[in-house]
C-alpha positions as CSV (number, residue, x, y, z in Angstrom):
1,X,-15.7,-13.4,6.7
2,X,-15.4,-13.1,3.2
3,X,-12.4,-14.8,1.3
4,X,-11.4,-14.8,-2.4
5,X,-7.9,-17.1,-3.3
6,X,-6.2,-16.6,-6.9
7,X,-2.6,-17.7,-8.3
8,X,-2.3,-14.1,-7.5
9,X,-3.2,-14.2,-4.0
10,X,-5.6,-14.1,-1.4
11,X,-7.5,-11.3,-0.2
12,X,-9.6,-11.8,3.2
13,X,-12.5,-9.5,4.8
14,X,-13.5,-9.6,7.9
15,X,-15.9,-6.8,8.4
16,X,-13.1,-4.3,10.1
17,X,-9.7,-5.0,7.4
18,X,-8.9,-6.5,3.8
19,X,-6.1,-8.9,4.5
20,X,-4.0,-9.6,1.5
21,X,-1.3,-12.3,1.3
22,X,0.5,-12.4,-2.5
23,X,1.1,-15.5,-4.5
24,X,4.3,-16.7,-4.4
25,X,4.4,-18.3,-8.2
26,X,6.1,-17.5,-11.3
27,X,4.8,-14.4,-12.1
28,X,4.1,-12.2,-9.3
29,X,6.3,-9.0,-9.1
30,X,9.2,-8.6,-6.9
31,X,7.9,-5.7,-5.2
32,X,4.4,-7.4,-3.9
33,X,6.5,-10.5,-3.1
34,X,9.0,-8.6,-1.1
35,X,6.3,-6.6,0.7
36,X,4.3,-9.6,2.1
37,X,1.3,-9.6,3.4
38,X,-0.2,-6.2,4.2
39,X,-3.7,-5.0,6.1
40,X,-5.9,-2.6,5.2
41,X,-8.1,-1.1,7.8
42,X,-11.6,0.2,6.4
43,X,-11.4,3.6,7.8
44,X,-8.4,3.3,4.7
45,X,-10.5,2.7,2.2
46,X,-12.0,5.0,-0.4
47,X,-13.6,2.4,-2.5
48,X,-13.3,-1.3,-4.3
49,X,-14.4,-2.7,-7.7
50,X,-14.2,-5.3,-9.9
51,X,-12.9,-4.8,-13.3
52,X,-14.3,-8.0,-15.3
53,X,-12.6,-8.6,-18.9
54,X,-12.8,-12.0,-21.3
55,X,-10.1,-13.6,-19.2
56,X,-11.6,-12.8,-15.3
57,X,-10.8,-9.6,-14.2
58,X,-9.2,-7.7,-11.5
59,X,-9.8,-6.4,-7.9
60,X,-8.8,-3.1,-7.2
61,X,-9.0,-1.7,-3.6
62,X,-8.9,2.4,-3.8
63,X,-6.7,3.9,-0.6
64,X,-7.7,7.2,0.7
65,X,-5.1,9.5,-0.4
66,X,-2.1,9.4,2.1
67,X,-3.0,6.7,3.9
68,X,-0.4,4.6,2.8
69,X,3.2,4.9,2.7
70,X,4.2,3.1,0.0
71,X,1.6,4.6,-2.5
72,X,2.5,8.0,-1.1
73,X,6.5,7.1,-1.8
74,X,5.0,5.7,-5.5
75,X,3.4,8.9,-6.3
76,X,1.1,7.2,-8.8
77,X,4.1,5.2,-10.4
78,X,3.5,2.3,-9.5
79,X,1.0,0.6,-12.5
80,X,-0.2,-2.8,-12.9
81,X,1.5,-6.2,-11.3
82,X,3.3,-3.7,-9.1
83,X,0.6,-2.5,-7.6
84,X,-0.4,-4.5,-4.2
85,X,-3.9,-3.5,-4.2
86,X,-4.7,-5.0,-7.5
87,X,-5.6,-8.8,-7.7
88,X,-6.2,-10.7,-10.9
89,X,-9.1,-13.1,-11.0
90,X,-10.1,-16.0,-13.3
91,X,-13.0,-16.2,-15.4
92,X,-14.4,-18.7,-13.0
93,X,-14.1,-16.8,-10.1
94,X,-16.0,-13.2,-11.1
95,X,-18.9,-14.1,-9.0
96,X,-16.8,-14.6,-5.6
97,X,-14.7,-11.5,-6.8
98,X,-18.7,-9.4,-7.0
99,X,-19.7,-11.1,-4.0
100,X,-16.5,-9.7,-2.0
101,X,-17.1,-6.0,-3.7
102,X,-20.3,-6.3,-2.0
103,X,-19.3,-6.9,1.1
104,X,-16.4,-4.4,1.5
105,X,-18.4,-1.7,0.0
106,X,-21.6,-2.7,2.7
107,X,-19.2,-1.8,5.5
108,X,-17.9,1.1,4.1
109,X,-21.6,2.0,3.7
110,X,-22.6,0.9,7.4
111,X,-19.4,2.8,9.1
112,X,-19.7,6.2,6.6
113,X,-16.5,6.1,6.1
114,X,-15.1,9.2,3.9
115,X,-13.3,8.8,1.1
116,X,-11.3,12.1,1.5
117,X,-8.0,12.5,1.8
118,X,-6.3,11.8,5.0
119,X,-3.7,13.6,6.9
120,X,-1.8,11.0,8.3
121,X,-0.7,7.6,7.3
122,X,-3.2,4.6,8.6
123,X,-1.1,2.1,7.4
124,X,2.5,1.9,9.2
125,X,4.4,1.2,6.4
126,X,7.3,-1.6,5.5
127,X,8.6,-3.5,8.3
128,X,12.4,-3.3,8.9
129,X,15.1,-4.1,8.1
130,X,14.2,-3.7,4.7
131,X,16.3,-3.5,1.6
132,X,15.8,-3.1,-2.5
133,X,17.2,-1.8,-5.5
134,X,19.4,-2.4,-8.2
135,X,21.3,-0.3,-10.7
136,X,24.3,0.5,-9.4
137,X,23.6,-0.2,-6.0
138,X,21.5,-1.3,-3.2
139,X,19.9,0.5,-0.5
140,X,19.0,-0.9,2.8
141,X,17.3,0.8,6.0
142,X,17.2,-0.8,9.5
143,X,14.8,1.8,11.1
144,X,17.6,4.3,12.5
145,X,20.8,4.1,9.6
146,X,20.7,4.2,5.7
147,X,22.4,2.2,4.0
148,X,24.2,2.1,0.3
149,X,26.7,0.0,-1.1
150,X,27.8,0.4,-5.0
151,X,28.3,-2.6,-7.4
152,X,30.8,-2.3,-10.0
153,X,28.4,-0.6,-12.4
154,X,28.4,2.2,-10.4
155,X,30.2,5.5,-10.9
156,X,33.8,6.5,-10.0
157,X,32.3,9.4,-7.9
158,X,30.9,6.9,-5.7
159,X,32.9,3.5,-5.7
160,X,35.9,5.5,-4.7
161,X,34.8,6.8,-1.6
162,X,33.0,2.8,-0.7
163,X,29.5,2.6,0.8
164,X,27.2,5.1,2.5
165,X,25.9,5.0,5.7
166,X,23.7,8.1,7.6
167,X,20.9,8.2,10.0
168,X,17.7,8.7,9.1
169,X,17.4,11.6,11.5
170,X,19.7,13.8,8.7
171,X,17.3,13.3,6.3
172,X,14.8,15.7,5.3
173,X,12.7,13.7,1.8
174,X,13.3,10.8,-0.3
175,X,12.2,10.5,-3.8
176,X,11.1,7.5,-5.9
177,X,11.3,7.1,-9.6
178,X,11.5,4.3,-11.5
179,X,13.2,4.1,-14.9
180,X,10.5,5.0,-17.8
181,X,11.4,4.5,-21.5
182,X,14.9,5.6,-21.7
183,X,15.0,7.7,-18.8
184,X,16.8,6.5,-16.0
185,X,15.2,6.3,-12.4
186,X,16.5,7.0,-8.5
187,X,16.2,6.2,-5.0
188,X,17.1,9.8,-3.8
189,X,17.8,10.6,0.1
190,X,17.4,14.4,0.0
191,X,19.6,15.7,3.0
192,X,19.5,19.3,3.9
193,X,18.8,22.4,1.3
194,X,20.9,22.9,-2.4
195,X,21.2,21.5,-5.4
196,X,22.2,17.8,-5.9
197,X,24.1,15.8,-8.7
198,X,23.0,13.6,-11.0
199,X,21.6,10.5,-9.3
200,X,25.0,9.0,-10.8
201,X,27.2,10.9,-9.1
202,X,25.2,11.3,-6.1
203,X,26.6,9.6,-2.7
204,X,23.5,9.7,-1.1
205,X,21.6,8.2,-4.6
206,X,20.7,4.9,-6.7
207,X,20.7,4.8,-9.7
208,X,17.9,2.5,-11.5
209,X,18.6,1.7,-15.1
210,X,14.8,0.1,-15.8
211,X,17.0,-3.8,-16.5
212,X,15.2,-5.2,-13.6
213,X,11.6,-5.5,-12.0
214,X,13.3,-6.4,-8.3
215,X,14.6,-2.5,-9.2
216,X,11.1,-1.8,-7.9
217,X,11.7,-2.7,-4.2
218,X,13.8,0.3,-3.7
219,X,10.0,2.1,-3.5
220,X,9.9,0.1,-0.1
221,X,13.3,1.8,1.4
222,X,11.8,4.9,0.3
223,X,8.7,4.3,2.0
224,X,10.2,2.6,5.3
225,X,12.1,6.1,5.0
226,X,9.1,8.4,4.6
227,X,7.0,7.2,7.9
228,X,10.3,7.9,10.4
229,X,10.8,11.1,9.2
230,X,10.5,13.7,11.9
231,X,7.2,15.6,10.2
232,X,5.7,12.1,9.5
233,X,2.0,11.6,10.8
234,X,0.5,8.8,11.5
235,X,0.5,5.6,13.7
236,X,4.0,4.0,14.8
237,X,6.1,2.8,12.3
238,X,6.2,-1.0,12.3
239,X,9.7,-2.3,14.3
240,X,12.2,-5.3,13.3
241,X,10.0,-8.4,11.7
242,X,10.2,-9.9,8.2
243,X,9.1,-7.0,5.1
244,X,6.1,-6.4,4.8
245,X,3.2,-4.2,5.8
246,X,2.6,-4.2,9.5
247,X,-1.1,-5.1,10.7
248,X,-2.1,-2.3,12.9
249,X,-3.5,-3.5,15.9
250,X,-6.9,-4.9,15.8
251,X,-9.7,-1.9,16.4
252,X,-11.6,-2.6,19.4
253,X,-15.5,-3.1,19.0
254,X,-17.8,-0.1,18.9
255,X,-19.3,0.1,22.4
256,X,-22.5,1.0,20.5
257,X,-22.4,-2.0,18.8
258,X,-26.1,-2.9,20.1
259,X,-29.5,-3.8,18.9
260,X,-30.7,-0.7,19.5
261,X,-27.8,1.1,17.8
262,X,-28.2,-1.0,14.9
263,X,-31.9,-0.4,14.2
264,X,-31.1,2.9,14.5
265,X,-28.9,2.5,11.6
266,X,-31.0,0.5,9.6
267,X,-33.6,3.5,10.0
268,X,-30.7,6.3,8.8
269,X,-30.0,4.1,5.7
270,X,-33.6,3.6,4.8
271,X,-33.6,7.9,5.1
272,X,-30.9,8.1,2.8
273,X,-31.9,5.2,0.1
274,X,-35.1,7.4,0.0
275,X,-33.8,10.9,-0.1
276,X,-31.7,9.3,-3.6
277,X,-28.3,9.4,-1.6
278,X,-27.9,5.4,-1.6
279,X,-28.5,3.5,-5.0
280,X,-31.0,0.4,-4.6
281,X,-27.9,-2.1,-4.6
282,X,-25.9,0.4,-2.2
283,X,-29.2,0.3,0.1
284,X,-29.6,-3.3,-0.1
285,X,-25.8,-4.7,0.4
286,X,-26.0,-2.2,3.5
287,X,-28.5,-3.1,4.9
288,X,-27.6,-7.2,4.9
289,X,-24.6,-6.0,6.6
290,X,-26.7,-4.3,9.4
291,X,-28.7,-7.5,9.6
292,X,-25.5,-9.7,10.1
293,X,-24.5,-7.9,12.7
294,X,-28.2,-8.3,14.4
C-alpha cells in the first residue's frame, strides 16, 4: 500500500483503487470538502503525474472520460482547488509524491488498462441526500425528489410561487455552469422539450452569481441528478449515507492471480519493453509490481 498525506489531503493505493480523503483546513474548497472521501477504481484511470514546481507540486489523477459523474456534470469547468483529483504537495514531499506515480502507473501497466473513453460511469456518483448552491437559491436532491427553495435575492417570477419540488423521473438533463467573469452561472433541471427562461426566471433553475466558492457544490446536485436519470449507465447509484463519493464494492481477486499467470506476465512485458512499446522506466516499475505480487 502506498500512502502520501498533505494539508490537502491524503491519497491511499492499494494496488486495485486510489483512495482520497480531503483536508479539512482553512483552505480547501467547499466542493472537495462537501464531497468527502471518494474511490477511484483503476480500471477508472487513464493516467497520473506529478507536476513538481519551486513550492512542491501537485498530483493529478486523469479519469477516463465518462467515468465519473461529477467531472461529466463539470464538463471541464471545474479548474484548480475545485478539482478533487488534484492534490498539492510540499517541497519536502516530491519524492513520496514520484514514488506513488510509480506505483499507480505500474498497475495500470500490469492490468492494461485502456485509457479510452468509457461508456458508462465506474464511479456511482454523490451520495444522497445531497444539497449545494447559492445565488438565489439552494437545490437539494434526496435520490427520488428535487428540491429548490428561493432566498430573498431571488426573482419575483419565482418567490411568488415558493419552492419547487419534482421527481427526478420528470427530468430529462441538468446542466452545470458556474459563474465566469461577469457572466452569471446555473443549476438547470431541463424537463421535457422547448425553450426555457433565463435561469432568473426559471422555476426549475438557480441562479449562481460567482459571490461564493460553496456556489460550486450545486455541480454535486447536478451530478447526484445525472447517474438516476433513466438513460444513465453505469453501476448503482450510491443510496442515503453522508456526501460523498460512494466506494464501489471491493473487486474480487483475479482467479488467475497465480505464479504461473504471473510469469507469464512478466514474459509479455519483457516482449513489449523490447518491441519499444514500454519505456525503460515503464518496463521497470512494471515489472516490480509483477514481482510483489510473486
Amino acid at each position: 500500500m502506498t500512502e502520501i498525506t498533505q494539508r490537502d489531503g491524503t491519497w491511499t493505493f492499494d494496488g486495485e483503487a486510489v483512495r482520497i480523503v480531503p483536508g479539512r483546513g482553512k483552505g480547501i474548497h467547499p466542493l472537495r470538502q462537501e464531497l468527502g472521501e471518494c474511490v477511484v477504481p483503476l480500471r477508472a484511470l487513464a493516467g497520473v503525474s506529478f507536476e513538481p514546481d519551486r513550492k512542491g507540486g501537485r498530483l493529478r489523477l486523469r479519469l477516463r472520460d465518462g467515468a465519473c459523474p461529477v467531472l461529466r456534470a463539470a464538463d471541464g469547468r471545474l479548474k484548480g482547488a475545485a478539482d478533487p483529483y488534484q492534490l498539492v504537495v510540499e517541497k519536502d514531499r516530491n519524492g513520496v509524491a514520484e514514488y506513488f506515480v510509480d506505483e499507480v502507473r505500474g498497475a495500470l501497466l500490469l492490468e492494461q488498462v485502456p485509457t479510452g473513453a468509457v461508456d458508462g460511469f465506474l464511479l456511482p456518483g454523490p451520495a444522497v441526500p445531497v444539497a449545494g448552491g447559492g445565488g438565489d437559491g439552494t437545490a437539494s436532491f434526496d435520490g427520488e425528489t428535487v428540491r429548490l427553495t428561493w432566498n430573498w435575492k431571488a426573482n419575483d417570477v419565482k418567490t411568488s410561487g415558493g419552492p419547487v419540488a419534482f421527481p427526478v423521473s420528470e427530468v430529462t438533463d441538468v446542466r452545470w455552469m458556474p459563474a465566469i467573469g461577469l457572466e452569471n452561472g446555473h443549476l438547470r433541471f431541463v424537463r421535457g422539450k422547448g425553450p426555457t427562461p433565463a435561469a432568473e426566471h426559471d422555476p426549475y433553475s438557480l441562479d449562481l452569481w460567482g459571490l461564493s466558492k460553496k456556489e460550486y457544490t450545486a455541480v454535486l446536485v447536478a451530478a447526484a441528478v445525472l447517474v438516476r436519470l433513466p438513460d444513465a449507465p453505469g453501476p448503482a447509484p450510491a443510496s442515503i449515507a453522508p456526501a460523498g463519493i460512494a466506494a464501489p464494492a471491493p473487486a474480487p481477486a483475479p482467479a488467475d492471480d497465480d505464479h504461473d499467470t504471473l510469469l507469464r506476465r512478466l514474459r509479455e512485458l519483457g516482449e513489449l519493453h523490447r518491441s519499444g512499446v514500454l519505456t525503460d522506466d515503464e518496463f521497470t516499475a512494471a515489472k516490480q509490481a509483477v514481482l510483489k505480487r510473486l
